[in-house]
N, C-alpha and C positions, 0 to 999 in steps of 0.2 A: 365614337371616341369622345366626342365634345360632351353627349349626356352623363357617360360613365368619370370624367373627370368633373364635370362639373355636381353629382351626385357625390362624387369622394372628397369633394372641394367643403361641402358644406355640411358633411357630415362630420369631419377634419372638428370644424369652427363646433358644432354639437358637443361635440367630444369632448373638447377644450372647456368649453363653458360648461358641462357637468363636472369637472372634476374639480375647476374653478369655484365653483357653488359649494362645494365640500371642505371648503378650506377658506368661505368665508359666512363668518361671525359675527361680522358687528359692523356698524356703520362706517367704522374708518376703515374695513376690508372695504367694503361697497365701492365706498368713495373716492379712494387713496391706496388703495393696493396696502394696505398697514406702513404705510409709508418705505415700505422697504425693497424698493426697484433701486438696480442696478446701473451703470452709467450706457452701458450697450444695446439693453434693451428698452433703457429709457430712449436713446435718442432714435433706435427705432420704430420705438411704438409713436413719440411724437412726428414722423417723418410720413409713419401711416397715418395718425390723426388728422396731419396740416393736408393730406391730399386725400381726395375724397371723387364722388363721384363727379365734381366739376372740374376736377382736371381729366379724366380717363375717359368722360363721357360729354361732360358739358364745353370742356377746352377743345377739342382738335373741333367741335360743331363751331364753336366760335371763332376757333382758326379758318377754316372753311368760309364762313356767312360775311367777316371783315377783315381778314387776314392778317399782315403783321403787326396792328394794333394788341391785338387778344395777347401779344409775345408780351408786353408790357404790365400783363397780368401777373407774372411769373419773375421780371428779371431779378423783383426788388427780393427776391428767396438769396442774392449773396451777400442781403446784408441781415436782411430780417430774423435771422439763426443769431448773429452776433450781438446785435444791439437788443435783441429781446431776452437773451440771456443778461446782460450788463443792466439792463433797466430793471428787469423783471423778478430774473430769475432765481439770485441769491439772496434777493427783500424776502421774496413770497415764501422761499423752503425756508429763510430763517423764521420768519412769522410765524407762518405755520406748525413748524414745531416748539417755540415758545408761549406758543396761548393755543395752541391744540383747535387751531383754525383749518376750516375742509374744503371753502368755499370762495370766491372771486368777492360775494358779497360780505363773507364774514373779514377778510381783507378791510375790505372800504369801511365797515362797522367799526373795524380799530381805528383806522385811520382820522375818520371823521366825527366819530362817536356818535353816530344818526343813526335811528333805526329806520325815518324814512331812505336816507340815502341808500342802507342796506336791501328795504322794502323794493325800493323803487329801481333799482341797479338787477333784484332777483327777477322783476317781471320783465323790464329790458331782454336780458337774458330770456327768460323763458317764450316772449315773440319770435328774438330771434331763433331760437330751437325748430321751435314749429316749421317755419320757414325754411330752413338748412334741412331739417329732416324728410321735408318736402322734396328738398334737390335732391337730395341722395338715394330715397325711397321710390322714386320717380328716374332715377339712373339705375337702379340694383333692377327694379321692372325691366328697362328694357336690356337688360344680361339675362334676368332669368326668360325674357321671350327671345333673346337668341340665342338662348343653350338648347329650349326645353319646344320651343314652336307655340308657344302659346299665347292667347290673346294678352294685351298689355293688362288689363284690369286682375287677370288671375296672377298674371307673372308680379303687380305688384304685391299682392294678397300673399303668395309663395314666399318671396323675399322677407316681408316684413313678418312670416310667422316664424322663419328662420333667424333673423336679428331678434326677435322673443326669445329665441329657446337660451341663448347665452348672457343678451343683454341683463334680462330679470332677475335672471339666477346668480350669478357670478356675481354682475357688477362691472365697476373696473378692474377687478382682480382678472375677471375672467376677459376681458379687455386686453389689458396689456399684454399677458400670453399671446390671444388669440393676434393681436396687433405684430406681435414679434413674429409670429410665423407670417401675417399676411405682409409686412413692410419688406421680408426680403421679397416673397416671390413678386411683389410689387415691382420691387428694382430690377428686377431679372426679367419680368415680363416684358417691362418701357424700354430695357437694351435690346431686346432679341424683336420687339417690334419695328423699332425704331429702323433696327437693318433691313427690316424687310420691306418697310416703307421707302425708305432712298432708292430698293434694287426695285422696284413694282415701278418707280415715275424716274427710272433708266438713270438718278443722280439729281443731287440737289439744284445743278444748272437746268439739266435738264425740267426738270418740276417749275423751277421759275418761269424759263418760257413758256412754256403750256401754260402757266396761271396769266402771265402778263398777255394773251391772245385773247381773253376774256372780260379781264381789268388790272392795268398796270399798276391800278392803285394798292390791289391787294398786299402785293410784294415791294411795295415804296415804303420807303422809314418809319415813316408813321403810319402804315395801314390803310384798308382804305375809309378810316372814321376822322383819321388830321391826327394831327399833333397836339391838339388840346383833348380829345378822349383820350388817345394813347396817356398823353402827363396825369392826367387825373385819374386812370388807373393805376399807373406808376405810383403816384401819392398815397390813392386808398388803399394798396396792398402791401405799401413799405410801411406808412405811418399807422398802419390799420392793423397792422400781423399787432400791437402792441395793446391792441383791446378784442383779442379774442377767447373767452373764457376759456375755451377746452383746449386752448394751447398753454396757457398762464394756469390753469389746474393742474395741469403736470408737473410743476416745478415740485408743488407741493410733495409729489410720491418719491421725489431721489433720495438716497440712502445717503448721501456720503455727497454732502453740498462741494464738497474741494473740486472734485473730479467734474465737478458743472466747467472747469473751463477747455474740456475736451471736449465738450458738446457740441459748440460751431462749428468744428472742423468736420465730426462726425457727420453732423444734419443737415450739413450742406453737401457732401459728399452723395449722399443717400438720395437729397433733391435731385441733383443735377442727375441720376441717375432715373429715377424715377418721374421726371418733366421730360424726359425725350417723346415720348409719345406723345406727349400734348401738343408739343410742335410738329412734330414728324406726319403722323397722321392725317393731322387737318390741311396742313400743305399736299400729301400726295394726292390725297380723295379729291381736292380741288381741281390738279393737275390733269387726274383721270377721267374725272369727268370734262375736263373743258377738251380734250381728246379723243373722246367719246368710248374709252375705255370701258365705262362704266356708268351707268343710269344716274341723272339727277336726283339728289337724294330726296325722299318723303320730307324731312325733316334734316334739321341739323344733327341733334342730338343720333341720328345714324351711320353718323361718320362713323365711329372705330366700329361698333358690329359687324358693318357691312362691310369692312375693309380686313376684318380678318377672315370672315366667311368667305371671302372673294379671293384674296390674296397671298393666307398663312396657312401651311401647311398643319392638315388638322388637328395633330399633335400639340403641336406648339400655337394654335388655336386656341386651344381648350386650356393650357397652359396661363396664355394671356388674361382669357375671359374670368378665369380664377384671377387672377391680379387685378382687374380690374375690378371683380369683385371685393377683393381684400380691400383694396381702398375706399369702396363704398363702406363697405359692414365697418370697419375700424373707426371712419369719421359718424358715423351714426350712432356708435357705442358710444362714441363720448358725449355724443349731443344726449343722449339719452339721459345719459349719467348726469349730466350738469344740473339738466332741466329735470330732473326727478329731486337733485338736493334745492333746486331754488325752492320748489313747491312742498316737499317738505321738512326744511331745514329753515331756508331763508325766509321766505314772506313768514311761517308763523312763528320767526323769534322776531324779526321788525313787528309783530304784533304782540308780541308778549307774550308768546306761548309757548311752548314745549313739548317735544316725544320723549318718551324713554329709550334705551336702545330697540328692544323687542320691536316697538312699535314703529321705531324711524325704519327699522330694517322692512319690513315687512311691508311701509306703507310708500318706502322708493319702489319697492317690486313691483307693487300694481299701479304708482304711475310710470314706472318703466315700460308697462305696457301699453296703458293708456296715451302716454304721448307718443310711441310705437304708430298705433292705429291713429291718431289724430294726423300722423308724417303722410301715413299712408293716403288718408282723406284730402289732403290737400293736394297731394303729387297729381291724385284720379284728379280736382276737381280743378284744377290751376287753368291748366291748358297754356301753360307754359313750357318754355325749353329751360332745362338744366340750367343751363350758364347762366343766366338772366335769374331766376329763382339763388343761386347762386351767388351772384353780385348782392342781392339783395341783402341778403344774412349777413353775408361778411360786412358790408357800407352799414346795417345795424349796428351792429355788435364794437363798429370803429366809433360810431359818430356817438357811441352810448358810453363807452366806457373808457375810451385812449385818454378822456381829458383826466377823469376821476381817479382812473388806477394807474394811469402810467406818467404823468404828469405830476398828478396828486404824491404819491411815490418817493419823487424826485425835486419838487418842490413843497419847501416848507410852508409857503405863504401862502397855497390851496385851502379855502376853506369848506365848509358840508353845505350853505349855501350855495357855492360855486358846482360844488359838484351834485348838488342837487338840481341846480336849474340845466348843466351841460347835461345830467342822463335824460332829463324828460324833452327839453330842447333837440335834443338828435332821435328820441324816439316818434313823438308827435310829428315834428319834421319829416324823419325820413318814411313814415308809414304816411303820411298825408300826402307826399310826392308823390311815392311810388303808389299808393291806390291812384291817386290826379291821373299820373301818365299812363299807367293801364288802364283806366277808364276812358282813354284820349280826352280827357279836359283841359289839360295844360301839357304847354310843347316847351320844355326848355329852351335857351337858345344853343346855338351849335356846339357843342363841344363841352357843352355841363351836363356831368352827370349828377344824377340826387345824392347818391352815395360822397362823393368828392364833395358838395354843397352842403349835405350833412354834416360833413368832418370838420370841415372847416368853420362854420356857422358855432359846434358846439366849444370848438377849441375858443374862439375869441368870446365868449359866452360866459367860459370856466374861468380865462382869464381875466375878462373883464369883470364878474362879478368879486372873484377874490381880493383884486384888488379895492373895489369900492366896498368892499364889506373886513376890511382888516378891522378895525377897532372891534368886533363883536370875534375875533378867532378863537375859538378854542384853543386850550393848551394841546398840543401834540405828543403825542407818546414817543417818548425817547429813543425806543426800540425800532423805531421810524426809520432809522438814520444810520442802521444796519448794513 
């Protein structure tokens, strides 16, 4: 049952991105769906984008390994819908369709009128891509070895030639569809798991005892990492959702800007719908194991696999493991998508260059693929868990770009200076930390993460330069102020 759905599951996504591919033309299909997405399927294609395989896969392992810290990952999702929309999201769809802009960097290029900031903002971006497409390429792997029984190196290989067949072709056109069909069963899956998580560790009190027999810490307010990791994921994930390209590129696709202010209500609805799992799971498997229900896990990252093969009846098994995969392949599509227009949109207009359509079209498809297998290369080669691969992207993509586009945005007295030195400041940074700590060269002290030190470091950075650099500002484009 699990093979046959999971072969209908992905053949579904095939389908969708051929037909996709046939109805798009030109680079703002690729990019932007022709600008002409809907408010419904908008907030559910972004509901699938924002979850990915670090919540389905990499969260309940992290729920698991330090338990109610990892909740802290998640909570800032009742504001981060609203305020991303207010800051974001009616600047970017105005922009966008007044100067016929496609991109996160082509954004900051008006803003700032730099092509290095533009340059330097696309490569940003495109580290972090590599990196997320790692977490996610490396989560879709272990779905397709617990559909299919197969070693992890082939199950990544499988996955990522299936994220080819509609990524390249379609585009985001073929994206957003494919995103509408995975965001509901997405939601539907984290509900119907979620209950069967509670009834498997006999109630949520129940699951608490059995976890507090092993470490009371896990289930203490803060988790068992303290109150200073918990806050500084809190931070990176509220103040951070505001610099994540492949959520801010969507604003770009809505048809009809008015009806953006149904969108929080929407996309929080759909959250809270589809975060049950991330809690649910990682608390039961903890409980079951410290009960001795169930084997201590190989890894983290095996929490929900092993909890539905164990637990879910196989129907609704196979049900889930599609949802789960929906959220992988939806948040991969977009990294794809991003990171195909930085490299060939972005970096060669900061350089002076230019495609014509033919050619821009043609030449995102074969880095479509190429960054495809490069996701794939690093998930094999990491030898990391999810979540952590995970945090990385996201604390990227925050400490790179919340000062520049979401700041910058919203204050006038931001200058290309400022937001030149915040995007390289949070890149050097946080890629200098995070190799440090994986190399075990450097131990932070308790309760600092890179990511959170990132953020913060670029913000006062942005700030500070802008203000010592006002006498040289450029004039600001009036359309700014939208």
């Amino acid at each position: 049952m699990i093979l046959t759905v999971g072969i209908a599951y992905f053949a579904a996504c095939a389908l969708i991105g051929w037909l996709a591919a046939r109805r798009t033309k030109s680079a703002e299909d690729f990019f932007l769906a022709g600008r002409s997405v809907g408010l419904l399927p908008f907030a559910i294609a972004a509901m699938a984008t924002t979850l990915s395989g670090f919540s389905f896969i990499g969260g309940p392992g992290l729920v698991y390994s330090i338990g109610l810290t990892a909740l802290f990952i998640i909570l800032p999702a009742a504001l981060t819908n609203t305020y991303g929309a207010l800051v974001l999201g009616a600047r970017m769809r105005a922009l966008g369709e007044q100067h016929a802009l496609m991109t996160v960097p082509d954004v900051l290029a008006l803003r700032y009128g730099s092509r290095a900031v533009q340059g330097w903002s696309a490569v940003a971006i495109l580290v972090g891509v590599v990196g997320y497409l790692g977490t996610n390429v490396l989560a879709l792997g272990l779905v397709v070895r617990a559909l299919f029984g197969l070693e992890l190196t082939a199950a990544l290989w499988i996955g990522t030639a299936v994220l080819i067949a509609y990524s390249a072709s379609g585009g985001i056109l073929a994206g957003i569809w494919v995103d509408v069909f995975q965001g509901a069963l997405m939601a539907i899956a984290s509900s119907i798991v979620f209950v069967f998580a509670l009834d498997s560790g006999n109630g949520l009190a129940a699951i608490t005892r059995a976890i507090e027999t092993v470490n009371p810490a896990l289930v203490g307010p803060w988790g068992a990492r303290g109150a200073m990791v918990a806050l500084s994921f809190f931070f990176v994930f509220a103040v951070g959702s505001l610099g994540q390209p492949h959520i801010a590129h969507k604003y770009f696709m809505l048809k009809d800007a008015r009806r953006l202010r149904w969108y929080p209500a929407l996309m929080t609805v759909a959250m809270i719908l589809a975060q049950l799992l991330f809690v649910g799971v990682g608390l039961a498997v903890k409980a079951l194991v410290a009960r001795g229900e169930m084997p201590a896990l190989a890894t983290a990252d095996d929490a929900t696999p092993q909890f539905l093969l164990r637990y879910v009846p196989e129907f609704v098994s196979a049900l889930v493991f599609a949802g789960v995969a929906a959220a992988i392949m939806s948040t991969v599509n977009s990294f794809l998508n991003i990171g195909a227009a930085a490299i060939t949109r972005d970096i060669p207009k900061a350089l002076g260059r230019t495609l014509d359509a033919t050619q821009g079209l043609r030449s995102a498809r074969l880095w479509t693929v190429t960054l495809a297998v490069m996701g794939a290369v690093t998930a094999q080669l990491s030898g990391t868990l999810v979540a952590f691969l995970g945090i990385f992207g996201y604390g990227l993509f925050a400490s790179t770009l919340v000062p520049a586009l979401a700041i910058g945005l919203t204050w006038e007295h931001g200058t290309k200076q400022a937001a030149l030195a915040s995007i390289l400041t949070g890149l050097v940074l946080t890629l200098a930390l995070e190799t440090a700590a994986y190399a075990k060269l450097i131990s932070l002290p308790t309760g600092v993460t890179v990511s959170g030190l990132s953020l913060v470091t670029s913000i006062l950075v942005y700030v500070t330069v802008s203000l010592a650099s006002q006498p040289t500002r450029e004039r600001r484009s009036s359309q700014l102020t939208a």
